[in-house]
C-alpha beads as a LAMMPS data file, in Angstrom:
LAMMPS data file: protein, C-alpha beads

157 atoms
156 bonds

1 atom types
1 bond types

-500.0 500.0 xlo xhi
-500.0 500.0 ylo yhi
-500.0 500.0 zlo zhi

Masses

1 110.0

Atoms # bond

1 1 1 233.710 -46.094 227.619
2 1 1 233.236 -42.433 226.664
3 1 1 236.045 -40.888 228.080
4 1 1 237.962 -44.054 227.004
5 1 1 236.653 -42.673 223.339
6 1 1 237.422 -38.800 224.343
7 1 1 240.966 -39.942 225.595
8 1 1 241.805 -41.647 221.807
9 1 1 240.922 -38.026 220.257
10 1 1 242.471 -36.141 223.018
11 1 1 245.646 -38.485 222.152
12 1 1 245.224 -38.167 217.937
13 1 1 244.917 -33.922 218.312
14 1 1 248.080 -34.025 220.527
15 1 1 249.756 -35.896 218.389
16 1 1 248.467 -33.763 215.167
17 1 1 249.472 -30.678 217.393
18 1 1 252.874 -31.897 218.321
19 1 1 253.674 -33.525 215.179
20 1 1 254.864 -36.571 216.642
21 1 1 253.334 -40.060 216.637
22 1 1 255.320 -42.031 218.682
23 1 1 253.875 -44.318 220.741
24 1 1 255.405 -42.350 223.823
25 1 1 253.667 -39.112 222.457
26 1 1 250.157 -40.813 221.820
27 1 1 250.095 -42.235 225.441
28 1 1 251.170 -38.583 226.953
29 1 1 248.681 -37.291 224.839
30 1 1 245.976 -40.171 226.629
31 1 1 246.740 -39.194 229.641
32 1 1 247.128 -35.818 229.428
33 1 1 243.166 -35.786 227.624
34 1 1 242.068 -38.176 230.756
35 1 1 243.326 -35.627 233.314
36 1 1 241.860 -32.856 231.234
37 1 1 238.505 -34.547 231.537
38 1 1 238.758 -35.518 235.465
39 1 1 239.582 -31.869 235.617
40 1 1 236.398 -30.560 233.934
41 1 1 233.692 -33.727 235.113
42 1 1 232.063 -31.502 237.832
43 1 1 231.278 -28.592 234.901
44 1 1 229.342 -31.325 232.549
45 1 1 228.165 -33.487 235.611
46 1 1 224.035 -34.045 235.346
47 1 1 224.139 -32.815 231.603
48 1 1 223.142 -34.764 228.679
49 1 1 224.552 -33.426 225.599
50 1 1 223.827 -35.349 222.335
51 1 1 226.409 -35.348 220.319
52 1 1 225.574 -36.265 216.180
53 1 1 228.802 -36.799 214.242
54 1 1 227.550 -35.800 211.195
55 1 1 225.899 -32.924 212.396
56 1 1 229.263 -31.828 213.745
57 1 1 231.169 -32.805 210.706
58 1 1 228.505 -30.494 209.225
59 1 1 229.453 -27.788 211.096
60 1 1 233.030 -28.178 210.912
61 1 1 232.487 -27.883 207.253
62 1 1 230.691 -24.796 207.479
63 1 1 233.534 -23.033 209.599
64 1 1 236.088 -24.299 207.597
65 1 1 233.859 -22.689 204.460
66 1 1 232.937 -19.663 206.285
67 1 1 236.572 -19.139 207.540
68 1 1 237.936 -19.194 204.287
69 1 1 234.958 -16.705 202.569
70 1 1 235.463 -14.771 204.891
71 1 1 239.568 -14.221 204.854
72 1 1 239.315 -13.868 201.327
73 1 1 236.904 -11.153 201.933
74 1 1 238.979 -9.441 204.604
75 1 1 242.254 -9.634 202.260
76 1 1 240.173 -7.912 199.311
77 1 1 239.371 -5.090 201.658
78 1 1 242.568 -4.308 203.228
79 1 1 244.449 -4.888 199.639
80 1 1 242.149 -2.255 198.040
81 1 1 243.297 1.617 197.705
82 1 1 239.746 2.724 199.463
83 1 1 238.488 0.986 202.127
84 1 1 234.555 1.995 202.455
85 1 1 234.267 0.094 206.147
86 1 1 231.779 1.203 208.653
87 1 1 232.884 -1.121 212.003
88 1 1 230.258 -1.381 214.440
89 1 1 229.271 -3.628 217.277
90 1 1 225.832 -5.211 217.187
91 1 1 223.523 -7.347 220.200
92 1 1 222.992 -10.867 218.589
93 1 1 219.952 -12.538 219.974
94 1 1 221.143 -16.230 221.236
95 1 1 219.028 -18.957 220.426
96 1 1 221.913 -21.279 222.164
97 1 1 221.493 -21.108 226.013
98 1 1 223.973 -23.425 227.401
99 1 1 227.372 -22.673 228.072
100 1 1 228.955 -25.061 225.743
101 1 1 226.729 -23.765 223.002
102 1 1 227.445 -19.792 223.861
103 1 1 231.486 -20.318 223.792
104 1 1 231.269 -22.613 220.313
105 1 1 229.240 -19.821 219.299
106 1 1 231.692 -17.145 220.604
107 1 1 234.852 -19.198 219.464
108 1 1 233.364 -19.521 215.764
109 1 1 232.524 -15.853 215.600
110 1 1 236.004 -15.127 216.694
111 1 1 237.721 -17.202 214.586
112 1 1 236.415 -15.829 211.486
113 1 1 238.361 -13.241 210.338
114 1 1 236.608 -9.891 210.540
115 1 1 234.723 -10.660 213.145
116 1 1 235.143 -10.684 217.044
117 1 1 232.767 -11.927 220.075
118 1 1 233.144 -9.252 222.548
119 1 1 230.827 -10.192 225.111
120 1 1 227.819 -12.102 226.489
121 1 1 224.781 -10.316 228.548
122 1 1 224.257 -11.142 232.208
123 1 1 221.214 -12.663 231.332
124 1 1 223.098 -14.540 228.408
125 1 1 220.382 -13.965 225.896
126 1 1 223.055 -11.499 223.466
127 1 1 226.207 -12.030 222.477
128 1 1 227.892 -8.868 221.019
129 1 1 229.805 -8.970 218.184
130 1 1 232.344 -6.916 216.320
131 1 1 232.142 -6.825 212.629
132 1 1 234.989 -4.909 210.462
133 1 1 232.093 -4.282 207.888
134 1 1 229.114 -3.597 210.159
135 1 1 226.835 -1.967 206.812
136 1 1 224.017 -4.115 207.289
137 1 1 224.131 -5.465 210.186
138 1 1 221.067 -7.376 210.196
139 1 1 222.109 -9.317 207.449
140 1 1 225.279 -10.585 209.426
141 1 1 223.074 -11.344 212.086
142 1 1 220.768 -13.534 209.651
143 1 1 223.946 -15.108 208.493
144 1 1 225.543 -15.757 211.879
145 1 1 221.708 -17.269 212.973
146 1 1 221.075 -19.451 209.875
147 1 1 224.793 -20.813 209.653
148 1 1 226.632 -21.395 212.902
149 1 1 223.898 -20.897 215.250
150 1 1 221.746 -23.578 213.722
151 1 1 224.645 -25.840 213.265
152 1 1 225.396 -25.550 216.567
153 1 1 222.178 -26.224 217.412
154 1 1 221.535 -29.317 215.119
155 1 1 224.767 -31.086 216.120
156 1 1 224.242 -30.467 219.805
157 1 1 220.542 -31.428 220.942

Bonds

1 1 1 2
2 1 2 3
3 1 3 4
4 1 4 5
5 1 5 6
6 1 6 7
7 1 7 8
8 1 8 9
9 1 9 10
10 1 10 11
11 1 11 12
12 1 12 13
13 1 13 14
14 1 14 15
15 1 15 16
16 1 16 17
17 1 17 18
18 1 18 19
19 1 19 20
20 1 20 21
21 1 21 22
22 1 22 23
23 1 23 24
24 1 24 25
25 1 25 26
26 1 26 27
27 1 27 28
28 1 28 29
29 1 29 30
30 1 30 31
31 1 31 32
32 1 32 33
33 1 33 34
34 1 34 35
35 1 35 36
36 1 36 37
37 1 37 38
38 1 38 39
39 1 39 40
40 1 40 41
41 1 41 42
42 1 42 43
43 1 43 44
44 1 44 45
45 1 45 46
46 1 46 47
47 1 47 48
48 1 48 49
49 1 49 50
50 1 50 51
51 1 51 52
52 1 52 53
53 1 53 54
54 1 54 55
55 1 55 56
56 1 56 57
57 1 57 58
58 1 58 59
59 1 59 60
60 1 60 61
61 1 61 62
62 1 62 63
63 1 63 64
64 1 64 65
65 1 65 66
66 1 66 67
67 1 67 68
68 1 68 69
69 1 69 70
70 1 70 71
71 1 71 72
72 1 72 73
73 1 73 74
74 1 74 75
75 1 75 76
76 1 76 77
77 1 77 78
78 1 78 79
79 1 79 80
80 1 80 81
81 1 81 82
82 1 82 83
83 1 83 84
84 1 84 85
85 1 85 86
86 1 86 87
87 1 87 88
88 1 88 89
89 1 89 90
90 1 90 91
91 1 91 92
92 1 92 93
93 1 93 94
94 1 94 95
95 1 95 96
96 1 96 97
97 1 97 98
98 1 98 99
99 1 99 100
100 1 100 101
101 1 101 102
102 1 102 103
103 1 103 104
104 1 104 105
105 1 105 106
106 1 106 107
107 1 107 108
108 1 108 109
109 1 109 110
110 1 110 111
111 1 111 112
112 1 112 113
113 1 113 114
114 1 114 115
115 1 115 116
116 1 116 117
117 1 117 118
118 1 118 119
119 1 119 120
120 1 120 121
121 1 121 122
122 1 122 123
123 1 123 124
124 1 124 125
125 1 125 126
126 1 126 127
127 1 127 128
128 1 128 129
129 1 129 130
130 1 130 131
131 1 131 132
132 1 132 133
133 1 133 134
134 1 134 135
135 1 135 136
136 1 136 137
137 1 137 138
138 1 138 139
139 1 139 140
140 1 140 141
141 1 141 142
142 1 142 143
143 1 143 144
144 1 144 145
145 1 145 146
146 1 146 147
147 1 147 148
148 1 148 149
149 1 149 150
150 1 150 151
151 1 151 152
152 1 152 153
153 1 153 154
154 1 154 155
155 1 155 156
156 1 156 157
C-alpha cells in the first residue's frame, strides 16, 4: 500500500516537473516512481523510518523560508560596492546519523544559496560546510543545528 502511495507522488512530481497532466504522463510517471523504488528496496530494506507529515511540511516550510532569507542576503552582498566576506569552511557536528538524514542535511545546506556541503567524515559524525560569509561561524553552525538539523530530526524519527 505504501509504495502504491509513493507511486501517486512519484506520478504528481512528474507531472509538476514535466508540465503535463495527461493521463498518459501520470501513468509514465507511476511507473517510472515504481521502478525507481524496486530499484532502491535493498538500500531501505530492514529500516523503519517514521515519516510525520506535518513535521515534514514543517520543514519544507523552513527551507522554503531559509532559501529565500538567505538569497536575499546573498543578492545584498554581491549588489553592494564593498563586499566585507571572509569564506571559510567549518566541521559541523551531525546529530543525524543515518544516511537519509546526512544527504537531506547535505542537500538543504546546498541548496541554500551561500552555502555548500562539501563533505562528510569517514566516521560520518561532521559534515563540512562552505559558507560565503564564514564571520562567525559558530553562529551558522547554531543556526544550521536548531533549524534544519532538528527538523530533520523531528520529521524523521
Amino acid at each position: 500500500m505504501a509504495a502504491i502511495v509513493t507511486g501517486l507522488i512519484f506520478a504528481i512530481v512528474w507531472a509538476a516537473v514535466t508540465g503535463s497532466l495527461s493521463p498518459l504522463n501520470l501513468v509514465l510517471g507511476f511507473l517510472l516512481g515504481l521502478l525507481a523504488l524496486w530499484i532502491i528496496r535493498r538500500d531501505f530494506a530492514g529500516t523503519r523510518t517514521v515519516v510525520r507529515p506535518w513535521k515534514l511540511l514543517s520543514l519544507l516550510t523552513l527551507f522554503v523560508k531559509e532559501l529565500a532569507l538567505s538569497a536575499w542576503r546573498v543578492a545584498i552582498l554581491v549588489a553592494s560596492p564593498k563586499m566585507d566576506l571572509k569564506p571559510g569552511i567549518f566541521a559541523f557536528p551531525l546529530k543525524v546519523d543515518r544516511d537519509i538524514e546526512i544527504t537531506l542535511l547535505a542537500n538543504m545546506i546546498t541548496l541554500t544559496p551561500g552555502t555548500l556541503s562539501v563533505d562528510v567524515s569517514d566516521d560520518r559524525r561532521f559534515l563540512y560546510v562552505h559558507a560565503l560569509d564564514c564571520s562567525d561561524p559558530t553562529a551558522v553552525r547554531r543556526d544550521i543545528a536548531d533549524g534544519f538539523e532538528r527538523k530533520i530530526l523531528e520529521a524523521l524519527r
